[in-house]
DRENPA-258464 format. One record per residue (C-alpha): residue number from 1; residue in one letter; x, y, z. Coordinates in steps of 0.001 Angstrom, whole numbers, plus 500000, padded with zeros to 6 digits. Layout:
<sites>
    i  aa       u       v       w
  NUM   A       X       Y       Z
...
</sites>
This chain:
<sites>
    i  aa       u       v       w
    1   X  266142  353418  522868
    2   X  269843  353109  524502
    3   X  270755  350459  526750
    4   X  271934  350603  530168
    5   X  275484  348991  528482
    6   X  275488  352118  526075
    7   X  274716  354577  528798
    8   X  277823  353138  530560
    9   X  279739  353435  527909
   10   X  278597  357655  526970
   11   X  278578  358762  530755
   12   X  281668  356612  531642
   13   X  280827  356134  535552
   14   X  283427  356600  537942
   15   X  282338  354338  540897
   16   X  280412  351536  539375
   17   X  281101  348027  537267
   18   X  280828  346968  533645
   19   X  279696  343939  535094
   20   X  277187  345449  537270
   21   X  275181  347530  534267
   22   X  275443  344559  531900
   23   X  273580  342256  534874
   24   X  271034  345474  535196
   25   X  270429  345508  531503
   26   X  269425  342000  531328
   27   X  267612  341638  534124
   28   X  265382  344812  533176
   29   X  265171  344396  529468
   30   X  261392  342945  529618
   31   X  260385  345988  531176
   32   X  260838  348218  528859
   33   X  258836  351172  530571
   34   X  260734  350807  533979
   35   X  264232  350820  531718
   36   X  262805  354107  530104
   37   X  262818  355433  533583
   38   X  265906  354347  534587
   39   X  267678  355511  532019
   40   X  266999  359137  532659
   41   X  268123  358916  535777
   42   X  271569  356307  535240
   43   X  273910  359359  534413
   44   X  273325  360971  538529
   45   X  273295  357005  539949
   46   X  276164  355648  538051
   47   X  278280  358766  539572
   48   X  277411  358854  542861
   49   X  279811  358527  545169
   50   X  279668  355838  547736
   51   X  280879  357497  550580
   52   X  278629  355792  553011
   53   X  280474  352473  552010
   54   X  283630  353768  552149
   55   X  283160  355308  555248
   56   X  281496  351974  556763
   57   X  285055  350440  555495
   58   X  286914  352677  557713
   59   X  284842  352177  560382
   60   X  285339  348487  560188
   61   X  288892  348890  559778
   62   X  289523  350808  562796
   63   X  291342  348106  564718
   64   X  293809  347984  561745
   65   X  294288  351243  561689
   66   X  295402  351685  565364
   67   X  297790  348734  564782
   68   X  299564  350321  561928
   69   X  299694  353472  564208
   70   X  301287  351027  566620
   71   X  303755  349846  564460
   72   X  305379  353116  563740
   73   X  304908  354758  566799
   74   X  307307  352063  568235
   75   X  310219  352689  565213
   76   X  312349  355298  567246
   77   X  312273  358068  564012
   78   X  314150  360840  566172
   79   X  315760  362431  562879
   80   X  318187  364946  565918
   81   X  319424  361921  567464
   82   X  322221  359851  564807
   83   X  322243  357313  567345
   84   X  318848  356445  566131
   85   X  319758  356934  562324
   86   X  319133  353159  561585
   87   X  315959  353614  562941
   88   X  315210  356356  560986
   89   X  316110  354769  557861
   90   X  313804  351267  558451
   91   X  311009  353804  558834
   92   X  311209  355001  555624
   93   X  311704  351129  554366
   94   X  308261  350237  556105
   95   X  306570  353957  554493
   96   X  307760  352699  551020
   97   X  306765  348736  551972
   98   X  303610  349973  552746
   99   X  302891  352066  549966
  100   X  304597  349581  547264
  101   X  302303  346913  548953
  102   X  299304  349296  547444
  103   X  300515  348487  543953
  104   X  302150  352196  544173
  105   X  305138  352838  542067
  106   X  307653  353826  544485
  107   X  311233  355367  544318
  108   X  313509  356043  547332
  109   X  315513  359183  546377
  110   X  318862  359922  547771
  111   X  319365  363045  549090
  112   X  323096  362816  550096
  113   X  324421  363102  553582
  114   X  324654  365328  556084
  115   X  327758  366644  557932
  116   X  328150  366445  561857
  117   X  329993  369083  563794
  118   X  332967  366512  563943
  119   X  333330  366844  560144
  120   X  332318  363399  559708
  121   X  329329  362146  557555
  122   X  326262  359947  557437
  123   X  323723  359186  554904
  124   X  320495  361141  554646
  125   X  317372  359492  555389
  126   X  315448  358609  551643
  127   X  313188  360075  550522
  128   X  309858  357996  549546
  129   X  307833  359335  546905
  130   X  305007  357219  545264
  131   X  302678  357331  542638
  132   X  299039  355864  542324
  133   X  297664  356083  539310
  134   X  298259  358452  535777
  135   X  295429  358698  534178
  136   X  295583  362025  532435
  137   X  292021  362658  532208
  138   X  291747  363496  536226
  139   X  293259  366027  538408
  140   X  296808  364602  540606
  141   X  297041  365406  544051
  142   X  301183  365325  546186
  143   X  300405  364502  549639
  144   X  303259  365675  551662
  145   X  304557  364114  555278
  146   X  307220  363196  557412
  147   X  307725  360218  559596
  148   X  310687  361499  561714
  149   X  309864  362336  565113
  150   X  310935  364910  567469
  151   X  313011  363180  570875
  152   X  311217  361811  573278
  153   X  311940  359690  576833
  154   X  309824  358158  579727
  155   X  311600  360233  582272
  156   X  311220  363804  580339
  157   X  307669  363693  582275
  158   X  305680  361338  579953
  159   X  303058  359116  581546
  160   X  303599  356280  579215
  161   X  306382  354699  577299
  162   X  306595  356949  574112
  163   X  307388  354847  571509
  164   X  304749  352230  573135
  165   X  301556  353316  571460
  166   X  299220  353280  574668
  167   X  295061  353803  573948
  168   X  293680  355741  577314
  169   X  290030  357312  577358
  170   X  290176  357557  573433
  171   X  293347  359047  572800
  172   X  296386  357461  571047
  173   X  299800  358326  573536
  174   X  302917  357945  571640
  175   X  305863  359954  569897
  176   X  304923  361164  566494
  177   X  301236  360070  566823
  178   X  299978  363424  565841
  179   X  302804  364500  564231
  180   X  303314  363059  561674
  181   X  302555  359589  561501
  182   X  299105  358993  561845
  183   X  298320  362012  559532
  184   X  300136  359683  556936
  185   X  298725  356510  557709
  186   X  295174  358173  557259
  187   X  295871  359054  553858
  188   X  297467  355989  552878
  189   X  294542  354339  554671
  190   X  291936  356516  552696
  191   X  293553  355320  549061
  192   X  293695  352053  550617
  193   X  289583  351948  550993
  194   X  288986  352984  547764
  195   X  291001  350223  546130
  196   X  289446  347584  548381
  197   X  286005  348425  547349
  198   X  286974  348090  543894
  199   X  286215  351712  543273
  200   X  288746  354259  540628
  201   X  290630  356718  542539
  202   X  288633  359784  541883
  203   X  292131  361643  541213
  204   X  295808  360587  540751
  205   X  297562  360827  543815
  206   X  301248  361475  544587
  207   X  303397  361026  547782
  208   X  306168  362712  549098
  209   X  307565  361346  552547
  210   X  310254  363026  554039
  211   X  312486  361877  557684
  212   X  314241  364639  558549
  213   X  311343  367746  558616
  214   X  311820  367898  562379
  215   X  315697  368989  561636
  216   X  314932  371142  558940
  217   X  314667  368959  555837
  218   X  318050  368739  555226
  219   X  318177  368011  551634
  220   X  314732  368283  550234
  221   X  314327  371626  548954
  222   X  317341  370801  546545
  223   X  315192  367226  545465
  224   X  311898  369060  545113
  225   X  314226  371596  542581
  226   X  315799  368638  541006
  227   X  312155  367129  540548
  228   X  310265  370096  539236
  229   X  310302  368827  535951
  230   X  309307  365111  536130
  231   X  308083  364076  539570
  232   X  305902  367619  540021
  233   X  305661  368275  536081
  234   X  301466  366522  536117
  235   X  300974  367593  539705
  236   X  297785  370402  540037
  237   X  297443  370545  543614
  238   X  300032  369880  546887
  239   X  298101  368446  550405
  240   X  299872  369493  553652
  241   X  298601  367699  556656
  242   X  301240  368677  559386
  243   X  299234  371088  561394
  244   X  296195  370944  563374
  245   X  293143  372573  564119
  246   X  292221  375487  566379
  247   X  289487  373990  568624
  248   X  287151  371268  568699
  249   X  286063  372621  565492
  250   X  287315  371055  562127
  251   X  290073  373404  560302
  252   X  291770  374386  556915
  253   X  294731  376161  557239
  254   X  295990  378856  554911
  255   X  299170  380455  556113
  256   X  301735  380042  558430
  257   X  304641  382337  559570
  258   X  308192  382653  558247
  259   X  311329  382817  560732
  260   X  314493  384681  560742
  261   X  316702  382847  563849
  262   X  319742  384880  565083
  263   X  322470  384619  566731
  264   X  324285  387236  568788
  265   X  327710  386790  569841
  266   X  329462  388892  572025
  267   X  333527  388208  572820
  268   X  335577  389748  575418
  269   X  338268  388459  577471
  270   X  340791  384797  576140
  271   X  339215  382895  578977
  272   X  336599  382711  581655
  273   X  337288  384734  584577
  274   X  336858  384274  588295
  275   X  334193  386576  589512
  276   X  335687  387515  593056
  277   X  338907  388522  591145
  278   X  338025  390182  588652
  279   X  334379  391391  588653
  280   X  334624  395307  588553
  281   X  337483  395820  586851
  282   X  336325  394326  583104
  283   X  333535  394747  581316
  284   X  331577  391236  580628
  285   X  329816  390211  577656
  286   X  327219  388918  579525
  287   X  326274  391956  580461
  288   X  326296  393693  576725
  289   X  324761  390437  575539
  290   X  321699  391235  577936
  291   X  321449  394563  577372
  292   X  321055  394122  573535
  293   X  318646  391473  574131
  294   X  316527  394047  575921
  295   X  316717  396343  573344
  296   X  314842  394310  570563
  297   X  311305  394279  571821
  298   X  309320  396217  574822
  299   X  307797  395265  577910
  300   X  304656  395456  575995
  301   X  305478  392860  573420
  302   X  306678  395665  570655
  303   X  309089  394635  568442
  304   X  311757  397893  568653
  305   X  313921  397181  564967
  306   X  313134  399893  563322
  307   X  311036  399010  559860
  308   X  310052  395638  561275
  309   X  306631  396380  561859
  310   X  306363  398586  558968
  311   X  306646  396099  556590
  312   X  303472  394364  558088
  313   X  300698  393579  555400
  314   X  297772  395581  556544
  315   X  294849  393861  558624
  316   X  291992  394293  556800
  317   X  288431  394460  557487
  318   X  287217  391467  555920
  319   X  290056  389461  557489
  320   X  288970  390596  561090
  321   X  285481  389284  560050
  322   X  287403  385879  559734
  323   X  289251  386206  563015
  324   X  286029  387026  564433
  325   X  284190  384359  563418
  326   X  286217  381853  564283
  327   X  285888  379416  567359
  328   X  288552  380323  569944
  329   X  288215  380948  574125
  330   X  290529  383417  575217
  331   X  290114  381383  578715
  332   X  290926  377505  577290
  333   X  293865  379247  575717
  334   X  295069  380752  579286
  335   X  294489  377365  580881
  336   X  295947  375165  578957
  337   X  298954  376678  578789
  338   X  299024  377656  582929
  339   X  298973  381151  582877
  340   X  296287  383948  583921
  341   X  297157  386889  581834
  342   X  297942  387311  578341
  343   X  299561  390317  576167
  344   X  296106  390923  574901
  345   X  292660  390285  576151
  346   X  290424  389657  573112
  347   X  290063  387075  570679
  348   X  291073  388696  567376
  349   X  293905  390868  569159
  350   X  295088  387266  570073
  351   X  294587  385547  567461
  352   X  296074  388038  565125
  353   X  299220  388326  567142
  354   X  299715  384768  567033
  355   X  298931  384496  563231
  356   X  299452  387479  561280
  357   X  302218  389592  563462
  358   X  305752  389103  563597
  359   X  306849  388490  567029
  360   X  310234  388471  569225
  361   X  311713  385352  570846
  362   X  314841  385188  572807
  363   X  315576  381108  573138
  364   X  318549  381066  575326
  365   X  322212  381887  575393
  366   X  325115  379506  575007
  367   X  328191  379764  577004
  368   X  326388  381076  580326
  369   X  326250  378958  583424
  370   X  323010  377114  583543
  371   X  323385  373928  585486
  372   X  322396  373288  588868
  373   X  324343  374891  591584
  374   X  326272  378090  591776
  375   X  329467  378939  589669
  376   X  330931  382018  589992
  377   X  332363  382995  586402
  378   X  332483  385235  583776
  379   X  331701  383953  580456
  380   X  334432  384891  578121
  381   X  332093  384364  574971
  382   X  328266  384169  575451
  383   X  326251  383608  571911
  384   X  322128  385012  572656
  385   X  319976  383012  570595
  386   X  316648  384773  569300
  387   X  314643  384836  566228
  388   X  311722  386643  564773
  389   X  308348  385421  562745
  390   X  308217  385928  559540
  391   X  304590  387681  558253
  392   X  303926  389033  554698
  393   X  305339  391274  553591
  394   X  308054  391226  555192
  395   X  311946  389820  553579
  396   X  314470  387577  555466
  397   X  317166  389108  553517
  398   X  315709  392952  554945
  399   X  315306  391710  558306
  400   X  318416  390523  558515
  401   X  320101  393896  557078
  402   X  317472  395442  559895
  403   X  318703  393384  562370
  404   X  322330  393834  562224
  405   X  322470  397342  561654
  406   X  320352  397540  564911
  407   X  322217  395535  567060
  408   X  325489  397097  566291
  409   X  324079  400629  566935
  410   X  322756  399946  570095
  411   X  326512  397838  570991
  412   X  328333  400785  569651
  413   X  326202  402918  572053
  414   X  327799  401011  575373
  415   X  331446  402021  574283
  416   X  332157  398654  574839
  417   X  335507  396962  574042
  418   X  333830  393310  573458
  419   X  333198  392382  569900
  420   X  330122  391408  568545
  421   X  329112  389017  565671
  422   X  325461  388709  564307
  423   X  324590  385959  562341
  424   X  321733  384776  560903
  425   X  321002  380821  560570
  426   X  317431  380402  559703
  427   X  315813  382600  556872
  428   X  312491  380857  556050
  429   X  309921  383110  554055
  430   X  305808  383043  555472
  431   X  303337  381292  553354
  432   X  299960  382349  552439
  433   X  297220  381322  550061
  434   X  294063  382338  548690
  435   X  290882  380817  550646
  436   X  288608  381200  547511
  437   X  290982  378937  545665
  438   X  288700  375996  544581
  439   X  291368  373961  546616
  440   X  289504  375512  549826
  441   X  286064  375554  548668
  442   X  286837  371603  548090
  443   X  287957  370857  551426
  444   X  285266  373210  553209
  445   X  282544  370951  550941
  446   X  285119  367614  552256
  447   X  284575  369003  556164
  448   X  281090  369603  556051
  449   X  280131  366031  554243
  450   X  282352  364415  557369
  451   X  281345  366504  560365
  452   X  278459  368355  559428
  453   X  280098  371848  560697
  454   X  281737  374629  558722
  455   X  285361  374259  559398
  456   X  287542  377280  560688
  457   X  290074  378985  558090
  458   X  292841  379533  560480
  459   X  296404  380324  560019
  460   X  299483  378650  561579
  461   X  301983  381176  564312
  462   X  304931  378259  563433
  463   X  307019  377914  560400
  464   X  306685  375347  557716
  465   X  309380  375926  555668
  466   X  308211  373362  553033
  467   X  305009  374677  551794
  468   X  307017  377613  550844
  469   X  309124  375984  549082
  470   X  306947  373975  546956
  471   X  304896  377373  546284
  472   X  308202  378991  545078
  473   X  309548  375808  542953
  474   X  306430  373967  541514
  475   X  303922  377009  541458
  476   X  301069  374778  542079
  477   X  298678  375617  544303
  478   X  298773  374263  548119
  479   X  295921  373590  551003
  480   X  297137  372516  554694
  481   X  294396  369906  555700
  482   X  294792  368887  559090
  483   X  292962  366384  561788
  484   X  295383  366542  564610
  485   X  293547  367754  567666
  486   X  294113  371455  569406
  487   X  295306  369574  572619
  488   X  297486  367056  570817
  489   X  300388  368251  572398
  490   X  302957  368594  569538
  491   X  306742  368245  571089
  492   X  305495  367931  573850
  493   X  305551  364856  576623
  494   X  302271  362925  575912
  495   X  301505  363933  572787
  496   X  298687  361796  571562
  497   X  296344  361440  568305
  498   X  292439  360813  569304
  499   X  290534  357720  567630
  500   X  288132  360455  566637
  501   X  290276  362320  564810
  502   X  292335  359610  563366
  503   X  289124  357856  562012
  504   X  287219  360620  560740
  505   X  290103  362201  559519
  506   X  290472  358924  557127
  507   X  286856  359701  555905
  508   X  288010  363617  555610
  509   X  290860  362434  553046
  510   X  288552  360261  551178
  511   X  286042  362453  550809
  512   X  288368  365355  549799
  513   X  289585  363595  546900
  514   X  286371  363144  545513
  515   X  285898  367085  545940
  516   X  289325  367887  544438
  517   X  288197  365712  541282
  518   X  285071  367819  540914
  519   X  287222  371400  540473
  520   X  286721  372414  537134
</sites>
């Protein structure tokens, strides 16, 4: 008959001690009939997981959490603002602290600097990536994030100070809260509970921290291709958690939308003229810049380039089943965003034209009077700023062709003796992935252990450039797990994390681990 120390030693058990089986075996040795018992069942006992300790960790750790939150809410990470570069840079010196105080190995890459519109330079924010164990027997997981922060300031309407963490009815008030701090601090906090229960990391894990996502990641798509080969070489899977969910309901997201961001410039006259004295006689860009505005989508919402919308993916039938099932009131949408009539009246129609549509944007024009008062000019240059989502299948480097071509035919049709210049600044490709990867199937099993619900598989209207990127370089396969909240308020004044999410999103990471490490 084995031992229990032998049985350790065959089933290798993830989650409990040497010490612990050799104390069993002795102190059930005399009992030889109870041991024969025992031992049938060790292999399922000495593998369970413990999630009800870890999650009673978190749950006494809450406090702690909250206070980290604190801590880096307050660091002024505002990655638009070089004012508040120094800032930026000791928040990626207290990400890599924090993760070197784990016992990660950490390395702060430089990704060069970035070039103002003066022509001078400054240094790029670091890049912190970190590794937790390399054990070659499990599966490694890249968690990616970003700790800069979007601008932010008491008088742009918040209710609070923004960079003074403030706790009100359950919510967490602060810059960056949702997005993307605390989404990092729960995973760090998650890998942090394992290793102070004494319990092996289920998988590897990998980090990738970024300060500069909310300016376009200036410099890390050249890192993650300089990195390919070493850094991502033993990575299987990438973790996104910069998004959020839906409703009140738990979500895994699966694709977001691309953008192609235009500008249209239309020059006429060396100078700004006087209105009075000249109105009538020339014939102002303003006005050709808003009447080929006007020509790139209807009244109706339908995007008029030809070949745009024929390049749309079809919507098929078992992806309106998903739409369909998913929890979303047409009404909450209306109100929380103040207005009582939408472009379309039913769920799927909405959500589908939010998710799975390209869409039309105009954003503003440069060079127009738009301060208070009255000013009676005529712009000598006016630049029309606009771009359009991205949805497969559809190619930046077509659209652009598409859009161009357009836009000159319909200038060319005003006779006009202005010039116009189209350019193209932003050409970022959608993502999509495959929810019947075992990536998905893990983090539906992750949700339901946490909150007892199915979660929604929902796709993201924005753009996040990087899980593109990382599909297109590393070919590994990606999931976007988030646990901000619907009303989080992204960008927005008061944008807040709730305790709830914050705390069971912790318990959502650490279970999700242990589901990644069962994927065959």
């Amino acid at each position: 008959m084995m031992t229990l120390q032998e049985v350790f030693w065959v089933h290798k058990p993830k989650y409990i001690t040497r010490a612990t089986v050799r104390q069993l075996d002795h102190q059930l040795s005399p009992n030889k009939m109870f041991v024969v018992t025992l031992l049938a069942v060790i292999p399922a006992i000495i593998n369970a997981h413990p999630f009800d300790e870890l999650h009673q960790y978190v749950d006494d750790h809450v406090e702690d959490y909250v206070e980290a939150l604190r801590q880096w809410v307050a660091v002024e990470s505002d990655s638009s603002d070089v004012t508040k570069r120094p800032d930026l840079h000791r928040m990626m010196d207290m990400t890599a602290e924090k993760l070197k105080g784990m016992g990660a190995e950490v390395e702060m890459v430089d990704i060069g600097t970035q070039e103002l519109p003066d022509g001078t330079t400054l240094p790029l924010p670091k890049v912190v990536t970190a590794q937790i164990g390399n054990d070659s027997n499990k599966h490694t997981v890249c968690i990616y994030g970003h700790v800069d922060v979007q601008p932010a300031k008491k008088e742009d309407g918040w209710a609070t100070d923004p960079y003074n963490l403030t706790d009100i009815d359950g919510n967490l008030y602060g810059r960056g809260a949702s997005d993307n701090k605390a989404p990092v601090l729960a995973w760090i906090h998650a890998v942090e509970a394992y290793q102070a229960l004494n319990l092996d990391l289920p998988v590897n894990v990998k980090f990738i921290i970024e300060g500069m996502e909310e300016t376009g990641s200036n410099g890390l798509d050249s890192m993650i291709v300089a990195k390919r080969d070493t850094f991502f070489s033993d990575v299987d899977y990438i973790i996104i958690s910069d998004c959020g969910w839906l409703s009140r309901r738990p979500a895994l997201t699966y694709g977001t939308r691309g953008n192609c961001y235009f500008f249209a410039e239309v020059e006429g006259p060396k100078q700004d003229l006087h209105s009075g004295v000249y109105g009538g006689t020339v014939i102002e860009p303003m006005t050709d810049l808003i009447g080929i505005l006007d020509s790139l989508i209807s009244p109706s919402g339908k995007i008029l380039v030809p070949g745009i919308r024929e390049a749309v993916a079809p919507f098929s039938d078992e992806e309106w089943k998903m739409y369909q099932d998913i929890e979303f009131d047409v009404d909450t949408y209306k109100s929380k965003i103040g207005i009582d009539q939408l472009m379309y009246n039913n769920k799927v129609d909405l959500l589908a034209h939010r998710w799975r549509h390209p869409t039309v944007s105009i954003h503003g024009i440069e060079g127009a009077f738009s301060a208070s008062g009255s000013k009676t000019v005529i712009p000598a240059k006016v630049i029309g700023k606009f771009s359009i989502r991205q949805v497969p299948d559809m190619d930046p480097a077509m659209v652009k062709k598409q859009v161009t071509d357009y836009l000159h035919s319909v200038f060319t049709k005003r006779k006009s003796p202005n010039k116009l210049t189209v350019t193209m600044i932003i050409g970022a490709k959608p993502w999509l992935a495959d929810t019947k990867h075992p990536l998905y199937e893990a983090g539906i099993a992750a949700v339901k252990r946490v909150f007892q619900v199915e979660p929604d598989l929902i796709r993201e209207g924005g753009t996040i450039p990087i899980a593109r990127t990382f599909q297109d370089v590393t070919k590994k396969n990606i999931i976007m797990l988030p646990i901000g909240g619907f009303d989080d308020g992204l960008h927005s004044q008061n944008e807040k994390m709730s305790r709830y999410n914050y705390i069971e999103g912790t318990k959502l990471f650490i279970s999700y681990l242990h589901e990644v490490a069962e994927i065959k």
